[in-house]
N, C-alpha and C positions, 0 to 999 in steps of 0.2 A: 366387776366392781370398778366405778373408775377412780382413778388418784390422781391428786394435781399434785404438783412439784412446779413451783417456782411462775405459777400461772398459766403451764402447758400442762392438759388433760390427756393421761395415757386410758384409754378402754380395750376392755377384754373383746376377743375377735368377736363373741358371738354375745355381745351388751348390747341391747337397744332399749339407753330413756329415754323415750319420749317427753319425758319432762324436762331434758339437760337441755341447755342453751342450744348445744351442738346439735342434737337432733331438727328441734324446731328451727332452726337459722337452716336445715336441708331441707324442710317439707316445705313442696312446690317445685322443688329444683329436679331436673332428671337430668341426670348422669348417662343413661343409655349402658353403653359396652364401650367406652372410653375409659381407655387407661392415663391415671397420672403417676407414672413413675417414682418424681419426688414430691408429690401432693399436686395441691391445688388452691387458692385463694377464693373464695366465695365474695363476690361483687355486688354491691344494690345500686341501681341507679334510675333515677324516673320510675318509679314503683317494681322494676323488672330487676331479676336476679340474674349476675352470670358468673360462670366458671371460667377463672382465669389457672391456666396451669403454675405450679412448683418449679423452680428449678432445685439444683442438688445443694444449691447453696442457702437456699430458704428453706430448706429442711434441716440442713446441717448447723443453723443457728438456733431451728428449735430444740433438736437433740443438746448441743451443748449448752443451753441454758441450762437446761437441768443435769446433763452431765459434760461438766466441760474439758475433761480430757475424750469424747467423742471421737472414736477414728475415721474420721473421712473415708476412708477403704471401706469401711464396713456397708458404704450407701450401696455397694453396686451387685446386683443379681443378689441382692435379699427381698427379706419383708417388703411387698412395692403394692398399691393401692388399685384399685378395678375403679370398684363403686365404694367409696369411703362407708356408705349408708347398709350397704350389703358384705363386703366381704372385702380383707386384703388377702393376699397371694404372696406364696411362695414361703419361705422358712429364713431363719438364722444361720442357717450352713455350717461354719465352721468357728462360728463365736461363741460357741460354748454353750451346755444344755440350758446354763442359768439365764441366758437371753431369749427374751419372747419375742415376737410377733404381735403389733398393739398397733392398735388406733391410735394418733396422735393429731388432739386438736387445741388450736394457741387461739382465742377468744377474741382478743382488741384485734388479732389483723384479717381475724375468719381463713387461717389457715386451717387444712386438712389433709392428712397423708396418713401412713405407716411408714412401723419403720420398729428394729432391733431393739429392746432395750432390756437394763438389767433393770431391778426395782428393788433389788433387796444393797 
């Protein structure tokens, strides 16, 4: 089920609507077996789409929009992104049972990543 908070959409690992913005803004696009670490920015340009990679600091502004005491520490050897459209990788570790593993995508910049979060 997905949830917005504050304009940034968290989705469960295993959500695909086809009807969300975020879906359809991915169909066309392949990803291959490229990993983006701390997401990725989806490009349009002259009718053609491209993947520009994340850094950990354009993640870390999404996360602390909606939670903005967000621990920097928390970005590294967790939740990290394959194929945003298929699967994120790896777990929470040691942030506690209450933090998931979730798709995280921000609309007006066609950011896309994973990444830790709580929701309750």
């Amino acid at each position: 089920m997905a949830i917005e908070r504050n304009g940034i959409v968290f989705f469960d690992l295993d959500e695909k609507d086809y009807n969300h913005p975020a879906f359809k803004a991915l169909q066309g696009v392949s990803l291959g077996d490229v990993r983006f670490p701390f997401g990725f920015f989806l490009h349009e340009e002259n009718g053609k789409k491209y993947v520009l990679p994340g850094t950990k600091d354009d993640l870390l502004k999404r996360l602390r929009t909606v939670f903005p005491d967000y621990p920097a520490q928390s970005l590294t050897g967790s939740c990290t992104a394959s194929a945003f459209q298929e699967r994120c990788e790896g777990g929470c570790g040691q942030m506690g049972v209450e933090f998931k593993c979730k798709r995280i995508y921000d609309d007006p910049s066609q950011f896309f990543a994973c990444g830790c979060v709580n929701m309750y």
